[in-house]
N, C-alpha and C positions, 0 to 999 in steps of 0.2 A: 523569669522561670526558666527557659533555654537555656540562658549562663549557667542558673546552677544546677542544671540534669548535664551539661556538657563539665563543667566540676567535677559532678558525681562519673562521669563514663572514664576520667583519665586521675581517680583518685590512686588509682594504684601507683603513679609516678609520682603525686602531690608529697611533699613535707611540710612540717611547722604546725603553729597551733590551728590555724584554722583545718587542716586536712587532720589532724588528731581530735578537734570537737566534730566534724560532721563524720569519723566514724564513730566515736562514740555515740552519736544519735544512733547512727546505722544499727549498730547491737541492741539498742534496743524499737527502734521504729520502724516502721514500713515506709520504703524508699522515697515514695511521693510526699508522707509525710516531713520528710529531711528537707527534700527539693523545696518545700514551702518556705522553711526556716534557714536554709540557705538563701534560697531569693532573696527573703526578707533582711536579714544580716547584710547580703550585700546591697541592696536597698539603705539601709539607714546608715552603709560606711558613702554611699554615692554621697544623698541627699547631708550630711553631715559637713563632706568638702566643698559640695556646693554652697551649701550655709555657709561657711563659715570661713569659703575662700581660702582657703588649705590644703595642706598637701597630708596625704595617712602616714599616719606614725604608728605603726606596727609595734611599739613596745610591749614590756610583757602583760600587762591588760589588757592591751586592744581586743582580746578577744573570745574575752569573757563572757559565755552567753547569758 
């Protein structure tokens, strides 16, 4: 949760898809409600590499919510 409210405090520097889907939540959501679904996203790209012993590949999917 920390990681992604400190995401959300320096998104104004952020690019790419992931900084264009959590503002697109922002327009429509209440901030803590983003912070959850950020955590979470970044939660299942952690636990993903961990599983699977990999490294993120950011391709144009990756991140698709």
């Amino acid at each position: 949760m920390q990681c992604a409210r400190v995401y959300l405090m320096g998104l104004e520097r952020q690019t790419g898809a992931l900084a264009d889907w959590v503002r697109q939540l922002l327009a429509r959501h209440h901030c803590n409600r983003v912070v959850c679904a950020l955590a979470n996203k970044l939660a299942r790209i952690a636990w993903s590499i961990a599983a699977h012993h990999d490294e993120f590949k950011a391709g144009p999917g990756a991140m698709n919510a």
